[in-house]
VOBA-1610 file (N, C-alpha, C; in pm, whole numbers, padded with zeros to 5 digits, always signed):
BEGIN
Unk-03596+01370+02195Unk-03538+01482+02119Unk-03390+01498+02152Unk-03345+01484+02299Unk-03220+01490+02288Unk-03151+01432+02245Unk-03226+01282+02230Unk-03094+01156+02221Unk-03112+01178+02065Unk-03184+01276+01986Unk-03124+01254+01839Unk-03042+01349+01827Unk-03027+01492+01928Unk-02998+01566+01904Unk-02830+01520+01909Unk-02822+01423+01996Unk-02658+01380+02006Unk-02580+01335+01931Unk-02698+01243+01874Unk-02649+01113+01777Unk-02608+01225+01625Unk-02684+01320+01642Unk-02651+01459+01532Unk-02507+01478+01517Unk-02445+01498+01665Unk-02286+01536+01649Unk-02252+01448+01740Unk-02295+01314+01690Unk-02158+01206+01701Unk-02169+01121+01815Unk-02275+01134+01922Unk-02286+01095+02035Unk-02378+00968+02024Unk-02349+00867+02055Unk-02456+00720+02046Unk-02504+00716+01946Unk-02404+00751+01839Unk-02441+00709+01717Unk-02412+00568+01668Unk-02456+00527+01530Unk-02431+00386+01487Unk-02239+00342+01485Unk-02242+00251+01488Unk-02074+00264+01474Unk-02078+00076+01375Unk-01922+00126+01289Unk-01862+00017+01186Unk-01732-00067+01234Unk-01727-00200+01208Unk-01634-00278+01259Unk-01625-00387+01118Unk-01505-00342+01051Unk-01478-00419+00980Unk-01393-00548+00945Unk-01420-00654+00964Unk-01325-00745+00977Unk-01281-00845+00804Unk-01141-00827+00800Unk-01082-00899+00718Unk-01118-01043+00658Unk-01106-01120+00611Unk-01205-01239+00568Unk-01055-01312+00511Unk-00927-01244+00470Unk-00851-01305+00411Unk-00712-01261+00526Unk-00633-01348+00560Unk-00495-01278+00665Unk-00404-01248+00573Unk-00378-01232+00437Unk-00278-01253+00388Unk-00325-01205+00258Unk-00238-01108+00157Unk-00285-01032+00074Unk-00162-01018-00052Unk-00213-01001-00166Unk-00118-00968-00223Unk-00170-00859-00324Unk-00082-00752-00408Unk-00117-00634-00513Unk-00214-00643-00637Unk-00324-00650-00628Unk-00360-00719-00717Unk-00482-00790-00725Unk-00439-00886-00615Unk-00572-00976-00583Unk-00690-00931-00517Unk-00784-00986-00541Unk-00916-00980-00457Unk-00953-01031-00307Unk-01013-00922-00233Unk-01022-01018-00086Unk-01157-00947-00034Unk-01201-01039+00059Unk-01338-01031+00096Unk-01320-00986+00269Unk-01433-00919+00287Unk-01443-00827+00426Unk-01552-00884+00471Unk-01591-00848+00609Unk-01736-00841+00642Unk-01755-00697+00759Unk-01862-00656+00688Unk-01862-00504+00771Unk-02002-00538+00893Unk-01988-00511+01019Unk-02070-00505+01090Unk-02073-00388+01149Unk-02226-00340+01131Unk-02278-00218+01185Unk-02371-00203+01263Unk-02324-00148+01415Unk-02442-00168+01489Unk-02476-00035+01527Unk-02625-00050+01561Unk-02738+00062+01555Unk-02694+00124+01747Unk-02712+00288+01709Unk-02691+00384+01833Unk-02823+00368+01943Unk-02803+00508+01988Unk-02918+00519+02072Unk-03039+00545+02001Unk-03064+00595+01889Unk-03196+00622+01841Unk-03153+00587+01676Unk-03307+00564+01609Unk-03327+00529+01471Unk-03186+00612+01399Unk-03175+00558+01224Unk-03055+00611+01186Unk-03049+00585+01052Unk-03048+00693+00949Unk-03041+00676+00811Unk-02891+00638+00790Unk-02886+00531+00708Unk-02722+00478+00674Unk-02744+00516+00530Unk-02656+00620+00451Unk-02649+00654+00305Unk-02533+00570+00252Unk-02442+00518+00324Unk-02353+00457+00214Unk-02248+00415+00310Unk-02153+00413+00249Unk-01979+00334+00301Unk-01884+00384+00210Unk-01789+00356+00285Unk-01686+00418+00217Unk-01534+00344+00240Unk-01475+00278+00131Unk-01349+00218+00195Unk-01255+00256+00145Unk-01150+00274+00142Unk-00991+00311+00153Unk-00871+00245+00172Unk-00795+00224+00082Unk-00680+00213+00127Unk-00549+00282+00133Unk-00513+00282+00278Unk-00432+00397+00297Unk-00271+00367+00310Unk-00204+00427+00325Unk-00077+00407+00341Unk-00003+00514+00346Unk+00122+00516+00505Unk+00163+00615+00517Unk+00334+00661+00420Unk+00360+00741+00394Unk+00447+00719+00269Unk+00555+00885+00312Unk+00702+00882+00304Unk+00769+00975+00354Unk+00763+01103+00197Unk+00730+01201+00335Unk+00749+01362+00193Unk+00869+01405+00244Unk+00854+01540+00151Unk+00947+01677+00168Unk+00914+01751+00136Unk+00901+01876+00209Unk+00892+02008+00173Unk+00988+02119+00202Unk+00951+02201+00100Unk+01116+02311+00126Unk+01008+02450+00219Unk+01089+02458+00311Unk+01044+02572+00424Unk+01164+02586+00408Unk+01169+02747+00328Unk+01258+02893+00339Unk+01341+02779+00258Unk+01472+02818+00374Unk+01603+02742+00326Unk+01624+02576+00394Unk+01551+02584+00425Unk+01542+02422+00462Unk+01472+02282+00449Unk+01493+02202+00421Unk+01375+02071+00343Unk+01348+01987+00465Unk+01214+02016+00459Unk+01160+01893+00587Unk+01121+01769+00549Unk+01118+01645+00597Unk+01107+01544+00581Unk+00941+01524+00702Unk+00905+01459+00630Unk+00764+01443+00722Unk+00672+01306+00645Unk+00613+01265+00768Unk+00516+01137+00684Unk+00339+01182+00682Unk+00292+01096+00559Unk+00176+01124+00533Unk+00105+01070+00489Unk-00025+01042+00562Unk-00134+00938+00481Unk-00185+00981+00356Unk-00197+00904+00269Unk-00235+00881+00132Unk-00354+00815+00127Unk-00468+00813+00003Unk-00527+00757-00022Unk-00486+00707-00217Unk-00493+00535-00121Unk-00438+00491-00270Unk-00580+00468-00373Unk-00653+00389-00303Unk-00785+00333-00367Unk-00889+00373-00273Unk-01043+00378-00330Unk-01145+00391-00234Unk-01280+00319-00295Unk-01360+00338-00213Unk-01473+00256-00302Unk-01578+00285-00223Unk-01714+00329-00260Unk-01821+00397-00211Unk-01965+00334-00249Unk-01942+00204-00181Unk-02079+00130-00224Unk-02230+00201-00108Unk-02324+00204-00186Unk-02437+00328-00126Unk-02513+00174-00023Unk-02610+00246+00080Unk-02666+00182+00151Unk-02819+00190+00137Unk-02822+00306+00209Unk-02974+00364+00197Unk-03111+00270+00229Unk-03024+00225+00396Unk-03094+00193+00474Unk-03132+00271+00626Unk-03250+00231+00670Unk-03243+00267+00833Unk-03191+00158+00929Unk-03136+00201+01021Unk-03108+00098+01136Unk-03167+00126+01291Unk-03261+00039+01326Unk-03283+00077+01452Unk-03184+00109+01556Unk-03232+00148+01675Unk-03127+00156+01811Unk-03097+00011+01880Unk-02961-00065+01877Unk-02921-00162+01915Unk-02932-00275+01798Unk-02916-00256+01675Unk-02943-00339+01595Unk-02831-00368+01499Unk-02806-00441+01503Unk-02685-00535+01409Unk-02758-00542+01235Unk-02641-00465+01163Unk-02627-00488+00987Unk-02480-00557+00970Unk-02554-00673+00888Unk-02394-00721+00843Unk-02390-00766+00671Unk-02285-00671+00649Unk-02251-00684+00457Unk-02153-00775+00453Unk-02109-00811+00313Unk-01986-00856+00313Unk-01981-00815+00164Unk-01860-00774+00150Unk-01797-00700+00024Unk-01646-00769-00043Unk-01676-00759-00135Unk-01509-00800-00203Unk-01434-00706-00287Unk-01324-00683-00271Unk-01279-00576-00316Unk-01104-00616-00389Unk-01114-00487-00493Unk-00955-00567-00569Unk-00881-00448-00554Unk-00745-00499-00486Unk-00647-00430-00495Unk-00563-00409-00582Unk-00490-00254-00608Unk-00486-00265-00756Unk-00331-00274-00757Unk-00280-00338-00837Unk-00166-00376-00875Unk-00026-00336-00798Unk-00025-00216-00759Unk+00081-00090-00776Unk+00114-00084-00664Unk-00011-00160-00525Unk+00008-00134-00382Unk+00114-00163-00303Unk+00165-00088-00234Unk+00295-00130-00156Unk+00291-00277-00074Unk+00370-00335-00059Unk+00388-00448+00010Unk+00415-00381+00187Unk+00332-00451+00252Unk+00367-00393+00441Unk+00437-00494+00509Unk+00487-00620+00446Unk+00534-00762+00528Unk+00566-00794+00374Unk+00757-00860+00451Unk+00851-00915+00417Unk+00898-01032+00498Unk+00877-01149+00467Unk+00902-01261+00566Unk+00872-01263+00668Unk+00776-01196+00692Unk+00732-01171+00826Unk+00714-01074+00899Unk+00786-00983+00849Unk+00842-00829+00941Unk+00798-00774+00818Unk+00724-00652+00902Unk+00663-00548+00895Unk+00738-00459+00837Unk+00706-00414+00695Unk+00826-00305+00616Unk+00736-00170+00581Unk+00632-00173+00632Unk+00519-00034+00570Unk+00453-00065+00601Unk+00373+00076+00650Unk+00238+00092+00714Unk+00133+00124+00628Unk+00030+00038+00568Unk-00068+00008+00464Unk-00192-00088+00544Unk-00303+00017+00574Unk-00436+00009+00624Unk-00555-00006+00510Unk-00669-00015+00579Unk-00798-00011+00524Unk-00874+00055+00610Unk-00949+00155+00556Unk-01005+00267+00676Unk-01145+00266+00602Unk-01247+00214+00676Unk-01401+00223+00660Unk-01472+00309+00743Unk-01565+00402+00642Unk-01628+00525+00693Unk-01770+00473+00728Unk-01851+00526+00763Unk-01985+00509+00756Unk-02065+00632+00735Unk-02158+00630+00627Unk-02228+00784+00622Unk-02349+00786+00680Unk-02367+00861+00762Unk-02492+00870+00872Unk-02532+01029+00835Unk-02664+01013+00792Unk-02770+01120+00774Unk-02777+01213+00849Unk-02733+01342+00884Unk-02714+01447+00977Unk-02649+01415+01098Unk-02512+01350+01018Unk-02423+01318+01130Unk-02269+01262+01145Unk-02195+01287+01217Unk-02044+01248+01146Unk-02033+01100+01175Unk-01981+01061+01098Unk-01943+00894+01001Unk-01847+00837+01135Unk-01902+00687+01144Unk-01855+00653+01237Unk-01725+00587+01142Unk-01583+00522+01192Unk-01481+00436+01106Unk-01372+00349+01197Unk-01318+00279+01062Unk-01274+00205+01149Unk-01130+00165+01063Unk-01051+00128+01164Unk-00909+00110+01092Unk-00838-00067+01096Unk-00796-00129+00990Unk-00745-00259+01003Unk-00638-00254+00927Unk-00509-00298+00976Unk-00382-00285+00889Unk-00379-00392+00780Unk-00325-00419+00694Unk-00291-00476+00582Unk-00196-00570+00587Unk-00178-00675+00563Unk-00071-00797+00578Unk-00052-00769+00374Unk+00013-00702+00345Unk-00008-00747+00200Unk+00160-00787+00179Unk+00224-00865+00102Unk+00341-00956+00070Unk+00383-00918-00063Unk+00470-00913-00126Unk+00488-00838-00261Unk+00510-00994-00321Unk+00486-00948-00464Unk+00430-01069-00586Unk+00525-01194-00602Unk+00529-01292-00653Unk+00647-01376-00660Unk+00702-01353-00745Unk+00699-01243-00840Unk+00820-01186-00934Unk+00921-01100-00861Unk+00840-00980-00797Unk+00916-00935-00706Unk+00994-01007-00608Unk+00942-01084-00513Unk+01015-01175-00457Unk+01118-01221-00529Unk+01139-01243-00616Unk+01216-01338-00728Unk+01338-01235-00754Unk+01336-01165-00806Unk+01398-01030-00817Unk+01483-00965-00677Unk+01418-00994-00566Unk+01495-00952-00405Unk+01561-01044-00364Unk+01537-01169-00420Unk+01607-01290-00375Unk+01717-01280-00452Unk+01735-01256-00613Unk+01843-01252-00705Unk+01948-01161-00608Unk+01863-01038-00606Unk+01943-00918-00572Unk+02085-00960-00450Unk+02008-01040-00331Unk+02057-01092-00210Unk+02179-01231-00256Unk+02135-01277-00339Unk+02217-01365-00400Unk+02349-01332-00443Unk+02327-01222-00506Unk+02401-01136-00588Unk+02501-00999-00510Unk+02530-01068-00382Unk+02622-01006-00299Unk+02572-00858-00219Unk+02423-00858-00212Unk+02383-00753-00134Unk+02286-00799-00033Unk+02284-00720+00106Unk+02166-00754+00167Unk+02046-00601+00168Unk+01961-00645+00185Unk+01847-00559+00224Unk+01837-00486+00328Unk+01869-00351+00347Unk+01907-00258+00407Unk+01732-00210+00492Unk+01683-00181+00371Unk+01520-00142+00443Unk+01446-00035+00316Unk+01275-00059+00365Unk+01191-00061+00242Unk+01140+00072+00311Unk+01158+00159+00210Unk+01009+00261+00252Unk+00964+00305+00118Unk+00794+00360+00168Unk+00721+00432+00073Unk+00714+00583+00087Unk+00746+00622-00066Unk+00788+00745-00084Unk+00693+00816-00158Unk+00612+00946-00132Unk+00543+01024-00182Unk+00587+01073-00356Unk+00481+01023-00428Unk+00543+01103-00557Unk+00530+00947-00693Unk+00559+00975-00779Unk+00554+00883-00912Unk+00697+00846-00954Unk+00732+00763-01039Unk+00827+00746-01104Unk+00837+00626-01276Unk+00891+00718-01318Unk+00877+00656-01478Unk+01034+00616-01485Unk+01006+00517-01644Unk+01081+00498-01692Unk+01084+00431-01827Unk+01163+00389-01915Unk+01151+00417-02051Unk+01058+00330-02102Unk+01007+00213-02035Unk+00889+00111-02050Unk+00780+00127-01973Unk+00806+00207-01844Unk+00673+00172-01802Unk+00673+00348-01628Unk+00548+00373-01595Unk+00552+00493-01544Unk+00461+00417-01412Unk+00429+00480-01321Unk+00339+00422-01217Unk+00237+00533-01175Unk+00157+00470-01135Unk+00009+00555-01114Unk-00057+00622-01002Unk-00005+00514-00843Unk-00028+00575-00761Unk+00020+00682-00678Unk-00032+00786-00618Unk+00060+00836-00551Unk+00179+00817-00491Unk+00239+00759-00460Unk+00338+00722-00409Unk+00420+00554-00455Unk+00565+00544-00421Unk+00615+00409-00447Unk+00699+00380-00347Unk+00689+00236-00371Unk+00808+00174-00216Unk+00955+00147-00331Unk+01002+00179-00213Unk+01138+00142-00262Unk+01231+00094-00169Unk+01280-00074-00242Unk+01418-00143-00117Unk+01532-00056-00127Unk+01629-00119-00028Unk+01734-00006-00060Unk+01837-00119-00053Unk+01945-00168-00108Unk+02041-00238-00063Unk+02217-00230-00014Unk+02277-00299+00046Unk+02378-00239+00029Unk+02476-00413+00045Unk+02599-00359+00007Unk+02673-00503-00067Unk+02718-00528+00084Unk+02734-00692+00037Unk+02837-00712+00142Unk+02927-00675+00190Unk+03034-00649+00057Unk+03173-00632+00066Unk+03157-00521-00032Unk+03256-00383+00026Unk+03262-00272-00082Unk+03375-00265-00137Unk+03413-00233-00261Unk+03535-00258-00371Unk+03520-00113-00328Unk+03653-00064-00404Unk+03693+00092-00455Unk+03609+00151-00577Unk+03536+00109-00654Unk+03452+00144-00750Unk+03320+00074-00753Unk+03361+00018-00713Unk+03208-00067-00658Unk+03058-00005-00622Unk+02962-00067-00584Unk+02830-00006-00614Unk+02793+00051-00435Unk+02788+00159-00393Unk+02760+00174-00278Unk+02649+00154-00227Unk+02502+00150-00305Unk+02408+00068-00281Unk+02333+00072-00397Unk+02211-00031-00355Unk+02148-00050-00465Unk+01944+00002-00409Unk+01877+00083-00499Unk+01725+00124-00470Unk+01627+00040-00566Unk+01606-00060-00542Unk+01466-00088-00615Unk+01315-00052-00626Unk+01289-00053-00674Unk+01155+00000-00741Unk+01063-00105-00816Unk+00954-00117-00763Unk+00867-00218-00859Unk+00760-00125-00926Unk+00703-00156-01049Unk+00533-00104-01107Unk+00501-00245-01144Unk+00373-00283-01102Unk+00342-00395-01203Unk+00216-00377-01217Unk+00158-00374-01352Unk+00040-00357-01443Unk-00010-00438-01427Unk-00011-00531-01366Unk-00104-00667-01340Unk-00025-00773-01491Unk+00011-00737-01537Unk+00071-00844-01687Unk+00252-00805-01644Unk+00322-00752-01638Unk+00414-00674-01638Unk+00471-00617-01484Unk+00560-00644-01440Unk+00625-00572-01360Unk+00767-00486-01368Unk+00730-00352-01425Unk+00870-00357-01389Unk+00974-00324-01323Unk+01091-00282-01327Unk+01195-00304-01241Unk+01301-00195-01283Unk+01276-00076-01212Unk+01378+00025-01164Unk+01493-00007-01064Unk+01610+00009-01118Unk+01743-00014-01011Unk+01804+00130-01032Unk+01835+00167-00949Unk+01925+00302-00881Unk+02059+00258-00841Unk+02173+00248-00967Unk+02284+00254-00851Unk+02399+00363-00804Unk+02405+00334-00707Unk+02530+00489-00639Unk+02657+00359-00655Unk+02743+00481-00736Unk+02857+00428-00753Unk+02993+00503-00663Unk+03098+00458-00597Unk+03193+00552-00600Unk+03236+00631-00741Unk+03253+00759-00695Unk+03343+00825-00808Unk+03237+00899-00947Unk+03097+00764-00993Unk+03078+00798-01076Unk+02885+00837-01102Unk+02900+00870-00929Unk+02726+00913-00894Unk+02613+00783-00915Unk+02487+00861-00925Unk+02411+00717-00965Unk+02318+00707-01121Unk+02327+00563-01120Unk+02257+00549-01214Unk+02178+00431-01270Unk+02060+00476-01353Unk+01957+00434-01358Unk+01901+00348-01463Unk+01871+00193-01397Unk+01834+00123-01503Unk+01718+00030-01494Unk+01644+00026-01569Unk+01512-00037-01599Unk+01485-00153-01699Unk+01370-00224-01623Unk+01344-00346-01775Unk+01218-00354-01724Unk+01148-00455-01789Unk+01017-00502-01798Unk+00989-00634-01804Unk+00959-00747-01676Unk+00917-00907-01641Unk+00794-00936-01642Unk+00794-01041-01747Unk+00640-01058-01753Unk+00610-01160-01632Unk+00520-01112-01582Unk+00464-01198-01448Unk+00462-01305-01398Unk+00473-01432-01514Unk+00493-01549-01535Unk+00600-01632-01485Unk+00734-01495-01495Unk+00877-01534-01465Unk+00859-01475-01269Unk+00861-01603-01235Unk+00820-01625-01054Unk+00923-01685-01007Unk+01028-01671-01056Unk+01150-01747-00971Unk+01248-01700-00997Unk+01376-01756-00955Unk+01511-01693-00962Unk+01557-01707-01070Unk+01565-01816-01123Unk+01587-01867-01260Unk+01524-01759-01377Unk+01432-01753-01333Unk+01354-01685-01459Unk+01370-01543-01468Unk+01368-01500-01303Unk+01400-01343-01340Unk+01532-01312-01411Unk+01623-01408-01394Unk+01765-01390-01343Unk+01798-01288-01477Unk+01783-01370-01630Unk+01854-01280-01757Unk+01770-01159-01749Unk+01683-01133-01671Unk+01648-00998-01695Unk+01743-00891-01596Unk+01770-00903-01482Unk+01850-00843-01402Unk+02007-00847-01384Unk+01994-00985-01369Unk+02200-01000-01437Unk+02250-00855-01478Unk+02183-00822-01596Unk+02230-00729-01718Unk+02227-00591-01656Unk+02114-00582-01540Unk+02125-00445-01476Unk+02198-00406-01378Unk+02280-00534-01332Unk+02379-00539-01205Unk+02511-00502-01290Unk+02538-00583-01403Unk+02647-00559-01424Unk+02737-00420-01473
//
């Protein structure tokens, strides 16, 4: 009686360990897991699972007269495949699941280095009892259009300053984005002229057919401003992005 009474609130209960199946990820694609769940101190109704992908992404809020800046986990995607099994005490369950990421997801690795913090957080639902979980970060790489597009950019007399994800949506005259939140590069030129561009903010959406491509520029003298197009997915290189962006630099 006691040892269920524990496993009730959380004590030698079942616990989830989810391991990745793919090292390397991209927005979009599909990747396969394997969840292992092993059994507590006493018997144990398993109702379901629960997966997530999370990502931490910078806010603001206005307190009184002042705007705070603060970070915050998000839930971008989730997915709640049911179980509605028992598991004995000391006993190993092992699933394996495939799951698609949807288009829009921030990239966490840029050549290597780590540009955003983007997890997968698996719950476990246990029958009169709190959910055991588990956390694995995300290697995800942004698309080879995008790539294509950061490479122009760098070509094109700027380097890459640094990427974050920002709480909130953003549209534009072709195309709007869906998830809570968006990443955005930031660039800044090599060399600064007197009217010249003081930096440059990119922005990706891609619909899975379509990516497109928000640029922000701060100008001396004449503030910033904002221009957009739409690359069909196909165009994966420098060459190909190039007549689409050229036109937004200049």
């Amino acid at each position: 009686m006691l040892k269920k009474l524990l496993a009730s609130v959380g004590i030698g209960k079942a616990t989830v360990d989810t391991i990745l199946l793919d090292e390397q990820l991209r927005a979009g694609d599909s990747f396969a897991i394997e969840v292992i769940i092993k059994g507590g101190d006493v018997e144990q109704q398993l109702n379901g699972l629960e997966f997530a992908i999370m990502a931490e992404a910078k806010a603001e809020q206005e307190i009184g007269d002042n705007e705070v800046k603060y970070n915050k986990s998000l839930v971008l995607q989730s997915w709640q495949p049911s179980l509605d099994i028992t598991i004995q005490p000391g006993e190993t369950i092992t699933h394996q699941f495939e799951l698609d990421l949807h288009p829009e997801i921030p990239a966490s690795s840029l050549f290597g280095q780590r540009i955003a913090k983007v997890w997968l957080q698996t719950g476990l639902d246990i029958k009169n009892g709190i959910d055991g979980s588990d956390k694995d970060p995300l290697v995800i790489v942004p698309s080879n259009t995008q790539l294509a597009v950061l490479e122009l950019i760098e070509n094109s007399g700027y380097r890459l300053f640094k990427s974050d994800i920002e709480v909130g949506y953003i549209s534009a005259q072709s195309f709007s984005s869906h998830l809570p939140c968006y990443q955005e590069y930031e660039f800044k030129p090599e060399s600064r002229s007197f009217f010249g561009a003081k930096e440059l903010e990119v922005t990706f959406v891609d619909n899975g057919a379509e990516t497109g491509v928000l640029i922000e520029i701060d100008r001396a003298f004449s503030g910033d401003g904002y221009h957009s197009v739409s690359i069909p997915n196909h165009c994966d290189s420098v060459d190909t992005v190039r007549p689409y962006i050229e036109r937004l630099l200049s």
